[in-house]
C-alpha positions in Angstrom: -0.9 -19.4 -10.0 0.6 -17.9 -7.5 -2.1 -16.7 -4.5 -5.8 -17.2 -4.7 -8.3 -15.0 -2.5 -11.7 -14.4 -2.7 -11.0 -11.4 -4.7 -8.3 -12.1 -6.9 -6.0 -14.3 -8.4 -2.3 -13.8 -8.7 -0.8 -15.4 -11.6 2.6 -15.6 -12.7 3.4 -13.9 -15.6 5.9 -12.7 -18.3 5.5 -8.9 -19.8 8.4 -8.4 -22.6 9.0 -4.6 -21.0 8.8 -6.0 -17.3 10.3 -9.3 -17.1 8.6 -11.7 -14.5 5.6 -10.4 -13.4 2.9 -11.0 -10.7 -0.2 -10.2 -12.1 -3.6 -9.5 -9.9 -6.5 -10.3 -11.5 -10.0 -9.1 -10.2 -12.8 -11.7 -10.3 -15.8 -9.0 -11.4 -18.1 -9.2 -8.4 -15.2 -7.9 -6.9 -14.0 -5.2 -8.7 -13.5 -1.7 -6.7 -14.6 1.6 -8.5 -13.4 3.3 -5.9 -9.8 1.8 -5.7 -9.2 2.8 -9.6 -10.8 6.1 -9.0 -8.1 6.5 -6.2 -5.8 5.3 -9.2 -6.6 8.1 -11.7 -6.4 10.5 -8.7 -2.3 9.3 -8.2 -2.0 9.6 -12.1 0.3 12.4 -13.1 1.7 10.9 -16.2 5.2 10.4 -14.8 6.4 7.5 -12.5 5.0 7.9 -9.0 7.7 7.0 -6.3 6.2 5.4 -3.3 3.3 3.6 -5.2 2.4 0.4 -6.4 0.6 2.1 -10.0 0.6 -1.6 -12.2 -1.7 -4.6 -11.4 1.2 -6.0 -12.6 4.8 -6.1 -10.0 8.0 -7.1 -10.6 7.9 -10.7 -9.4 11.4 -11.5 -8.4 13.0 -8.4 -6.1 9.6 -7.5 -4.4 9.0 -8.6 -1.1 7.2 -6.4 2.1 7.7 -5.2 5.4 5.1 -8.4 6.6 7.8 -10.9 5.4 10.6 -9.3 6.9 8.9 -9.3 10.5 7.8 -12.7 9.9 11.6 -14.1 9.2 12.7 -11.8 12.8 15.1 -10.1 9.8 17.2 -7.9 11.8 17.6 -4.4 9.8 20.1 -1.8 10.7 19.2 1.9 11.7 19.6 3.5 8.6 17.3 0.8 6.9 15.0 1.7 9.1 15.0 5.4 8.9 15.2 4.7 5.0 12.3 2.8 4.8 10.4 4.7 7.1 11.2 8.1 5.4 10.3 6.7 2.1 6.6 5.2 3.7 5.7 8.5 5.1 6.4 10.4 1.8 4.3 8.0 0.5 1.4 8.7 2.4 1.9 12.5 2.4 1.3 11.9 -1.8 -1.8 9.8 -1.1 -2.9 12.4 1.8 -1.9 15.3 -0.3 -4.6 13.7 -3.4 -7.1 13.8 -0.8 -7.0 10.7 -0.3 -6.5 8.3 2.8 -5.7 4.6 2.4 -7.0 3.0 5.7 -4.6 -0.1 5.5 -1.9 0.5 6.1 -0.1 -3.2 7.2 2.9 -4.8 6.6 1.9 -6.8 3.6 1.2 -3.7 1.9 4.4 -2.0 2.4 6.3 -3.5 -0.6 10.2 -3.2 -0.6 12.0 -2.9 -4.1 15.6 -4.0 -4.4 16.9 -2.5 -7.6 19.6 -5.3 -8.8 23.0 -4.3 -8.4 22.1 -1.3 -5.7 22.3 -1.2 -2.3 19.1 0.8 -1.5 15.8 -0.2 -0.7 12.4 1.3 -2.5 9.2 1.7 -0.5 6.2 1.1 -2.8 2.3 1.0 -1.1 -0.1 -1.2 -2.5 -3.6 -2.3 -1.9 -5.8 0.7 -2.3 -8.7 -1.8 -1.7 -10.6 0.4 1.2 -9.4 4.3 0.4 -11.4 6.6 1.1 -11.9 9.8 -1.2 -11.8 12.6 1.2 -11.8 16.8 0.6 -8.9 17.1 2.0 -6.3 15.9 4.6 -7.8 18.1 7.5 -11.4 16.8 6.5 -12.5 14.8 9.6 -15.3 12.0 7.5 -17.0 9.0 8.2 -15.3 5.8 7.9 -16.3 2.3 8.6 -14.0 0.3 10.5 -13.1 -1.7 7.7 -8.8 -2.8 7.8 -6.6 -4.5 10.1 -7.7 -5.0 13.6 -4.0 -4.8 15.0 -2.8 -2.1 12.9 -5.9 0.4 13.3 -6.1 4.0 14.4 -8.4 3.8 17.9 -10.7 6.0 16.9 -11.6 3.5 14.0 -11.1 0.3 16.7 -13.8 2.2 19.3 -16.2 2.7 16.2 -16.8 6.6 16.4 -16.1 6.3 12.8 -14.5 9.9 12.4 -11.3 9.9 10.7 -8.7 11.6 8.7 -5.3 11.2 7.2 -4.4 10.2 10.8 -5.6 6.8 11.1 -3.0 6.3 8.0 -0.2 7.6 10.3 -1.4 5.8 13.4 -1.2 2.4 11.2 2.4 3.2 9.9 3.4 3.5 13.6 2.2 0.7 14.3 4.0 -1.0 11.5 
């Protein structure tokens, strides 16, 4: 076992097409009908850049934006702008299925190394609290559920109208 949480447990585990995975399993009480209906919605058939689409990651050249600011990692500009690009294309994808993520952190920011490249992949994960919206300019009621420290003001001062924006304001703040 890798991680256990109140909702899940992350096991270590081998899939012949993956290699070393890290697979999430849901304990039922917990399990989100709105996170895998936010699933289907990303589901075009192909591979989805920007998004974590398998319960089960590659284990061993995954790591996220969190661990990086929690070892001070200095990163040169063009990392930056890289990873940043890649984040905010991301979250157009999400915005532009009508859907927004609302939390947006660090430890959901995953960074892919492919072996033998010098490049980084951005990959989003956790779709835990989205929230299925008409649209991107649709203004909805949200509860202030997310991170604290990362979250849009007008979710922190609990007028609970929100859009895509509060997704943006949290990848800011990353």
């Amino acid at each position: 076992m890798l991680q256990a949480k109140v909702h899940l447990v992350v096991f270590l585990a081998h899939n012949p097409q993956m290699g070393l995975v890290a697979a999430k399993v849901i304990r039922s009480y917990s399990f989100d009908e709105q996170e895998w209906e936010a699933a289907g919605k990303l589901q075009t058939g192909e591979p989805i850049p920007f998004i974590v689409n398998f319960v089960a990651a590659k284990k061993f050249d995954e790591f996220s934006v969190d661990h990086i600011i929690k070892q001070k990692a200095v990163l040169s500009g063009g990392t930056i702008r890289a990873i940043s690009k890649q984040l905010f294309e991301g979250l157009h994808l999400i915005h532009s299925k009508g859907l927004v993520h609302r939390d947006i952190k660090g430890e959901n920011i995953m960074l892919h190394c492919p072996f033998g490249s010098n490049r980084v992949v951005v990959k989003i994960a956790d779709f835990g609290l989205v929230k299925v919206s008409g649209g991107v300019q649709q203004t909805m009621l949200m509860s202030s559920k997310g991170t604290p420290l990362n979250m849009a003001p007008e979710l922190v001062n609990g007028d609970g109208k929100a859009d895509a924006k509060v997704d943006v304001w949290s990848a800011g703040v990353v």
